[in-house]
Steps between C-alpha positions, in 0.01 A plus 500: 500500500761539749844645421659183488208349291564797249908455474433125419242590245676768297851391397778762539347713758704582792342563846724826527310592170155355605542700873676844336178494282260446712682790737514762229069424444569319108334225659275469773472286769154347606683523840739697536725417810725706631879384591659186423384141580136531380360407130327677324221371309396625135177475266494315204484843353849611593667168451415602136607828531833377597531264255433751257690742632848229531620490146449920492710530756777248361498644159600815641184686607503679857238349685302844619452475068444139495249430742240775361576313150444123676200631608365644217601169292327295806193757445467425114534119560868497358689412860732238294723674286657284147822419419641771282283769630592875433379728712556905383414754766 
């Protein structure tokens, strides 16, 4: 998927958050373009990593914490988190 493929599918992300995360390394790129004015594309892999790794971040968790969590939860098959979920770390 290409960046503007991924803001459309996962409600609530922001590009600024989508491009500072793929910039830090939380989520990589399958090419990763330098500068502004090119799109990056992602795997279906990381689109899941991201949309595990949304609701972390907007229930408070910093996202160098969250996106080793989303990935663990996309590792164990548990990418889509429920309503009402506690998470204690």
């Amino acid at each position: 998927m290409n960046t503007p493929e991924v803001l459309a599918a996962i409600p609530g992300l922001t590009y600024r958050q989508l491009d500072h995360w793929l910039n830090r390394g939380f989520i990589k790129a399958r090419n990763p373009h330098p500068g502004s004015g090119n799109s990056r594309s992602l795997t279906p892999g990381e689109v899941k990593v991201l949309k595990a790794m949304l609701p972390l971040v907007q229930a408070g968790i910093a996202p160098d914490k969250a996106a080793p969590i989303a990935r663990k939860l996309v590792r164990s098959g548990k990418a889509t988190l429920p309503n009402g979920l506690t998470l204690t770390l």
